[in-house]
C-alpha positions as CSV (number, residue, x, y, z in Angstrom):
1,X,19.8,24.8,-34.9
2,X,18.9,27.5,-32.2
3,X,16.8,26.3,-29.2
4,X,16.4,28.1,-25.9
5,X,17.5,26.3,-23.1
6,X,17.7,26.3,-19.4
7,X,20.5,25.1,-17.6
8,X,19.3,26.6,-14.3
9,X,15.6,27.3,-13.5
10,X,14.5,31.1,-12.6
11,X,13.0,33.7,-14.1
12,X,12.9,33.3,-18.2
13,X,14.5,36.5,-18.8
14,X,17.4,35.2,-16.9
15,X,17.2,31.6,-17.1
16,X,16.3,31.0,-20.7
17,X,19.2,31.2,-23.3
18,X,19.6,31.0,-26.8
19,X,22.0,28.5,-27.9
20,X,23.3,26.7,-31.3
21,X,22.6,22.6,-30.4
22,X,22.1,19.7,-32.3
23,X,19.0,19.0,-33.9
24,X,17.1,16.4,-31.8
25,X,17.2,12.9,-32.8
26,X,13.5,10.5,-33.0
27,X,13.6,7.9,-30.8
28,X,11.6,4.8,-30.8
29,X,8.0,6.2,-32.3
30,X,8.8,9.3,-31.9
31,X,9.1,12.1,-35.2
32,X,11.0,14.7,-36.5
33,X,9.3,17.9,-37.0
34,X,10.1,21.4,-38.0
35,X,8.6,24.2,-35.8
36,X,6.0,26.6,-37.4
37,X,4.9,27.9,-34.7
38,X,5.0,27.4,-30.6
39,X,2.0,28.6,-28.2
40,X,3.4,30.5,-24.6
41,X,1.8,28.4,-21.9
42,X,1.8,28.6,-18.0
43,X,3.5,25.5,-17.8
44,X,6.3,26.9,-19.6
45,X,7.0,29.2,-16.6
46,X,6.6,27.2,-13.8
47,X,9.1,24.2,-16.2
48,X,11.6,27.4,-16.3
49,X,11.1,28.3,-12.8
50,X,11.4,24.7,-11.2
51,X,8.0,24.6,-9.9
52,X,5.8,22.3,-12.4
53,X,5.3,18.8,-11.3
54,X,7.2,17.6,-14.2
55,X,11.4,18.1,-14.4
56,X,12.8,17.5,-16.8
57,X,16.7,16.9,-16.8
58,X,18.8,20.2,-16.8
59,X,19.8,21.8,-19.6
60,X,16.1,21.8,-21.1
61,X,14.3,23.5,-23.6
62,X,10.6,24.6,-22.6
63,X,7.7,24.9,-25.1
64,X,4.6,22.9,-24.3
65,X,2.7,22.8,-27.7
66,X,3.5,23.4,-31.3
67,X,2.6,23.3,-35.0
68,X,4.8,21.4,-36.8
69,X,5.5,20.2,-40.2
70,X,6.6,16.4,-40.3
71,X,9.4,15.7,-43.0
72,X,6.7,14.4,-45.5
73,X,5.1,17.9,-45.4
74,X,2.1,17.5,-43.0
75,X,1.0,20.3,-40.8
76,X,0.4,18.8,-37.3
77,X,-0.3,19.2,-33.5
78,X,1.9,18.3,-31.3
79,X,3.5,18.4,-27.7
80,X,7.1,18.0,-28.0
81,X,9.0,15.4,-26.0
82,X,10.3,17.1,-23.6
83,X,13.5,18.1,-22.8
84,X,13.6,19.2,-26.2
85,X,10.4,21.7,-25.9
86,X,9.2,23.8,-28.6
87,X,10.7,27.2,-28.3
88,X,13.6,26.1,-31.1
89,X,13.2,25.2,-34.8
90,X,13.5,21.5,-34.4
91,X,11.3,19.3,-32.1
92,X,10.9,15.4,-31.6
93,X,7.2,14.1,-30.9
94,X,5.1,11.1,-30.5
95,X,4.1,9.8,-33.8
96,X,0.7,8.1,-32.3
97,X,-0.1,11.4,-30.6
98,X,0.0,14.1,-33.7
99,X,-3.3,15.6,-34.5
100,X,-4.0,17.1,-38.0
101,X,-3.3,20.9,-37.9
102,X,-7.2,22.5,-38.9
103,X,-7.0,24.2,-42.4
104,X,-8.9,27.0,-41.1
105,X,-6.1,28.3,-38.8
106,X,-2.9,29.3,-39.4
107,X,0.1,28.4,-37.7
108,X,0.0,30.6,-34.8
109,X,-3.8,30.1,-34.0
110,X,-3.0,26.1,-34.5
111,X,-0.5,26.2,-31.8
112,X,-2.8,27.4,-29.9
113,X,-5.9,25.5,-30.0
114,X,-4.5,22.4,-28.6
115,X,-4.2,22.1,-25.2
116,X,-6.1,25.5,-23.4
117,X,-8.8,24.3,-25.7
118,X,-9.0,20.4,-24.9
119,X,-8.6,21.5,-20.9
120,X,-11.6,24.1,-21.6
121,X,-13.9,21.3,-23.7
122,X,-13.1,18.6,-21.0
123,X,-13.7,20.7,-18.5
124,X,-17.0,22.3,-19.4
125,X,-18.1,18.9,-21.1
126,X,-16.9,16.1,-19.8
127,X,-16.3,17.1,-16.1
128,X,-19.1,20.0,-16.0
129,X,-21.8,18.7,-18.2
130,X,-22.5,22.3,-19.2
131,X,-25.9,22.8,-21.0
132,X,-27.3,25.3,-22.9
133,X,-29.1,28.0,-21.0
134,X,-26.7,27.5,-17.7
135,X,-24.9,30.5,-16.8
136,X,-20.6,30.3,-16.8
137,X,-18.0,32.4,-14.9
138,X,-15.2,32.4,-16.3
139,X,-12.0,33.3,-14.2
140,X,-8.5,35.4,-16.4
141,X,-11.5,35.9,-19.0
142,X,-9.2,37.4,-21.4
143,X,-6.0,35.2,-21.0
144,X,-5.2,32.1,-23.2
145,X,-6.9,29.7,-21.1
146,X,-9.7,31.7,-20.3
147,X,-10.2,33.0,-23.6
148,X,-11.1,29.1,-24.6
149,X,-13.2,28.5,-21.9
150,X,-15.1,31.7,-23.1
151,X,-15.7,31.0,-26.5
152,X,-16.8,27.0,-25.7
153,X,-19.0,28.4,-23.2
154,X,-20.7,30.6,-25.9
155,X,-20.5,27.7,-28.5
156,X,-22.2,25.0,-26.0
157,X,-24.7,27.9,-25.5
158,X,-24.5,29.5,-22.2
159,X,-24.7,32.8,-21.0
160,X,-20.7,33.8,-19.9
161,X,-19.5,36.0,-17.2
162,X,-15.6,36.9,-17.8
163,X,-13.5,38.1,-15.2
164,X,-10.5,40.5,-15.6
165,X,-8.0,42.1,-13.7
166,X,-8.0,46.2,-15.3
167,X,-10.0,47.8,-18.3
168,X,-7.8,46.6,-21.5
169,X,-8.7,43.4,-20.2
170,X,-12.6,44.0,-20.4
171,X,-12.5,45.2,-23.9
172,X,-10.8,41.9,-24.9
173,X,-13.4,40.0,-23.1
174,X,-16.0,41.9,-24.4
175,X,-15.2,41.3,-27.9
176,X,-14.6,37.5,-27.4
177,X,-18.1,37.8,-26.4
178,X,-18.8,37.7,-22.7
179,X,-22.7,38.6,-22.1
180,X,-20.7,40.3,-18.6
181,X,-17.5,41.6,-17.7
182,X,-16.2,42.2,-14.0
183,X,-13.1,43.6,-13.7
184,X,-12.5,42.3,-10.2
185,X,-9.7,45.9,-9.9
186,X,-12.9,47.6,-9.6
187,X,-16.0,46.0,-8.9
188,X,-17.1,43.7,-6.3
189,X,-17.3,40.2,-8.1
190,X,-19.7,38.0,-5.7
191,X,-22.5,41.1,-5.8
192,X,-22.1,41.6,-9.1
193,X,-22.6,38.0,-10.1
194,X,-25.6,37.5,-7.6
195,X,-27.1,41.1,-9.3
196,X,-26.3,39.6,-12.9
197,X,-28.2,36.2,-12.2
198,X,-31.5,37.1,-10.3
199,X,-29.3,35.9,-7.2
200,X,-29.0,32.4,-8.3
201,X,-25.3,32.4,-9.1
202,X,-23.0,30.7,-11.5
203,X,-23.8,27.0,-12.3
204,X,-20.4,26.4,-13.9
205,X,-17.5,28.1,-12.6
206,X,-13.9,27.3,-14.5
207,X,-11.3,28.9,-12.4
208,X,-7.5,28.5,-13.7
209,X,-6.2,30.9,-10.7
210,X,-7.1,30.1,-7.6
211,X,-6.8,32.0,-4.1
212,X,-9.1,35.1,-4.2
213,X,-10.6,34.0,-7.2
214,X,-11.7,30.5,-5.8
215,X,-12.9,31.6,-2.5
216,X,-15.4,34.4,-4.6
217,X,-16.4,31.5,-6.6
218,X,-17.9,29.8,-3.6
219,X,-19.6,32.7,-2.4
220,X,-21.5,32.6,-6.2
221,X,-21.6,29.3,-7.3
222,X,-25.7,28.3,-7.4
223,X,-27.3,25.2,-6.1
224,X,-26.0,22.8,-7.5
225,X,-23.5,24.8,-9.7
226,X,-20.0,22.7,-10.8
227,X,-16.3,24.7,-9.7
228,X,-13.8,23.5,-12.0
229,X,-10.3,23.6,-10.8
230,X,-8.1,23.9,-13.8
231,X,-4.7,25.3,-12.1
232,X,-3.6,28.1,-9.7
233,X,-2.6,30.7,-11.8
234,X,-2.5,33.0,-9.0
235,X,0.4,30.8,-7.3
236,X,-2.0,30.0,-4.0
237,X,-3.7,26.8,-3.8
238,X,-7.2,27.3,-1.9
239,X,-7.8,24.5,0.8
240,X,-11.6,24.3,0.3
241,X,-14.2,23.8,3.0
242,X,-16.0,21.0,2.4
243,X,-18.6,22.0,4.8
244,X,-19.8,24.7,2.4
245,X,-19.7,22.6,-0.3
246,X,-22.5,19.8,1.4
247,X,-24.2,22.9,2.7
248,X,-24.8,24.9,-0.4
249,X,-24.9,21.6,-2.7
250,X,-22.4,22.4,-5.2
251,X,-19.4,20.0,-6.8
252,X,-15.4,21.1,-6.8
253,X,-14.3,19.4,-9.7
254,X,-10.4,18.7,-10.4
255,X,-9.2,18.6,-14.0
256,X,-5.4,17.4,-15.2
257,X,-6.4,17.3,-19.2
258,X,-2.4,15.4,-19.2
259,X,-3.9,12.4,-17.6
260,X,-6.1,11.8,-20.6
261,X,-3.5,11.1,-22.4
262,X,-2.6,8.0,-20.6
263,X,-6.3,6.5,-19.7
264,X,-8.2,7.5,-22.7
265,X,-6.0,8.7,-25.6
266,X,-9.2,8.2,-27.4
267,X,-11.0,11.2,-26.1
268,X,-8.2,13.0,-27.1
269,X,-8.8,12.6,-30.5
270,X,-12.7,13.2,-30.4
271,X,-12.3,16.0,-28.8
272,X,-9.9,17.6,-31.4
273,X,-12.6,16.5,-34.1
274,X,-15.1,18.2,-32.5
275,X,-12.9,21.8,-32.0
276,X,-11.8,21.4,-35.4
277,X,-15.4,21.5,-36.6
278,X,-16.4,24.6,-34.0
279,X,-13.5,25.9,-36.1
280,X,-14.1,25.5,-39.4
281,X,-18.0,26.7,-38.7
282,X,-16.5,30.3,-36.8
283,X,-17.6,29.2,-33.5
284,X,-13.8,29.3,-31.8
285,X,-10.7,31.1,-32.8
286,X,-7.8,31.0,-30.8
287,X,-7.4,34.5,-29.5
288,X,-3.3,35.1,-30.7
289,X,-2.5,38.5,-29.5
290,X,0.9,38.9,-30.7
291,X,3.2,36.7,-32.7
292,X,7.0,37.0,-31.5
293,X,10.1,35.9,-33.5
294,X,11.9,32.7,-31.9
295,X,14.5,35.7,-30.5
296,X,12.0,36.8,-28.1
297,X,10.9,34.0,-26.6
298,X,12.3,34.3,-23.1
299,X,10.5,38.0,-23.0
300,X,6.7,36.4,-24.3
301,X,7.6,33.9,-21.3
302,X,8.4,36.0,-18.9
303,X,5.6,38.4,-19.9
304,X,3.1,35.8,-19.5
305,X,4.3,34.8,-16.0
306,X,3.6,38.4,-15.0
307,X,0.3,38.4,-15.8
308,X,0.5,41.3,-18.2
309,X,-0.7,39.3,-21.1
310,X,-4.0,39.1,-22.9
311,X,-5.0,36.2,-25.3
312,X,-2.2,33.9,-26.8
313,X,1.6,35.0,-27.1
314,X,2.9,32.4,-30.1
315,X,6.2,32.1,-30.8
316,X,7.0,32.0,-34.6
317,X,11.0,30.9,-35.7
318,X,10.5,32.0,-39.1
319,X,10.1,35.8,-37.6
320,X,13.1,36.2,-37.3
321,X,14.3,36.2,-40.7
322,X,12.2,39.0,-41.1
323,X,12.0,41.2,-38.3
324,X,15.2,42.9,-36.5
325,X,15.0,41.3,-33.0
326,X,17.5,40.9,-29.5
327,X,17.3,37.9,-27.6
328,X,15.6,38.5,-24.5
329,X,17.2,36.8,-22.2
330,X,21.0,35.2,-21.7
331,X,22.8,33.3,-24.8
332,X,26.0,31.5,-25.6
């Protein structure tokens, strides 16, 4: 089969090639399952680049999350057991861990709504306790994490600001449904916020980038708003002042969705129930901008990492039997 693999980390383009390897073999409770289609996440570029907090063993192939098919014919969730990731047409998985594939989304958008959408329901429900009325600000409004975060903000019924970097990104985030956009390029985001709300602020902030973007949250987060850290997207990791944080009485709130897995698998499951049915009734949709034939992968990665990306890029293997493609990146 073809997988992408990385034998030593870098940049995708250069790091990531395309190689003929055996097809994975199940271990102990694990399954077999043929790839349908595999969502581009951050983590894929910091695996490729050496910096996520998981290594796996050299050569690896990246690829967080997936629709599969199992060998019986079912169309499932998964995260592939890594280092056999999901950017290749064959993928090994935990059997106790799949998650039924919603018939309302196709491949692509099923990749997706995994785990940008469990870290955005955990994060707004379970760590946030958002409630309807409460006003969110939403950091990379119109990126894949973001975009989820958006739409469950909207769903639990709050009133969303979405921030983006440049005016294509507004109109995405417009049309997901911000009530605001700031394109923080142009506009000055603490004012604008403080304008927008009467001068009370956000109450839930979800921030996946850090840096800048976490020390304007502070400056806007209302009595007793929530920051919720999801990752630092931005590459800098803000060292807050706790100070602020007892003076202004507002929570910083951590969330690693991963470690659910391991202390309440449970929740897991619940959740996906629930974003099935916000699904199937139109509330969410994952936001695929652009499916990308198995050849391309290493580009849609790389792309990603820069930050010139808006909504989901999904990788799709049986693309390439249909449209003319060159490997982006090395191969042997």
């Amino acid at each position: 089969m073809q997988a992408w693999r990385v034998h030593t980390p870098g940049e995708p383009r250069e790091a990531m090639c395309l190689e003929e390897v055996p097809e994975p073999v199940p271990g102990e409770g694990e399954v077999r399952l043929k790839v349908l289609a595999a969502n581009v996440n951050f983590p894929d570029a910091l695996l490729v680049r050496g910096q996520y907090q998981i290594r796996p063993p050299l050569p690896f192939t990246p690829g967080v999350e997936i629709c599969g098919e199992t060998d019986d014919g079912r169309r499932v969730i998964a995260n592939p057991s890594l280092p056999h990731g999901g950017f290749a047409e064959y993928v090994t998985a935990p059997a106790r861990a799949l998650l039924p594939a919603p018939d309302t989304l196709d491949d692509a958008e099923a990749a997706a709504l995994h785990i940008g959408y469990q870290t955005g329901w955990f994060g707004l429900h379970r760590r946030a306790g958002i409630r309807a009325g409460e006003t969110l600000l939403v950091h990379a409004a119109a990126g894949g994490v973001g975009s989820a975060a958006v739409q469950l903000g909207k769903a639990a019924g709050a009133t969303v600001i979405g921030v983006v970097g440049g005016k294509a990104k507004v109109r995405t985030a417009e049309e997901l449904g911000c009530d605001l956009v700031i394109d923080r390029t142009s506009e000055e985001l603490v004012a604008r916020v403080k304008e927008f709300t009467g001068g009370r602020g956000a109450d839930v902030v979800y921030d996946p980038v850090g840096g800048e973007a976490y020390t304007a949250s502070a400056k806007c987060v209302a009595f007793e708003g929530r920051i919720i850290v999801v990752g630092f997207a931005s590459g800098t990791i803000p060292a807050p002042a706790l100070n602020h944080a007892l003076v202004k009485n507002y929570a910083i709130l951590g969330l690693h969705w991963g470690l659910y897995a391991a202390k309440d698998p449970a929740a897991i499951a619940a959740c996906h129930a629930e974003l099935t049915r916000l699904a199937a009734d139109g509330s969410i949709k994952p936001l695929v901008s652009e499916r990308v034939p198995l050849a391309g992968a290493a580009d849609a990665v790389q792309r990603l990492a820069d930050g010139t990306t808006t909504g989901r890029l999904v990788v799709v293997p049986a693309l390439d039997a249909t449209l003319p493609a060159s490997p982006a990146g090395g191969s042997r």
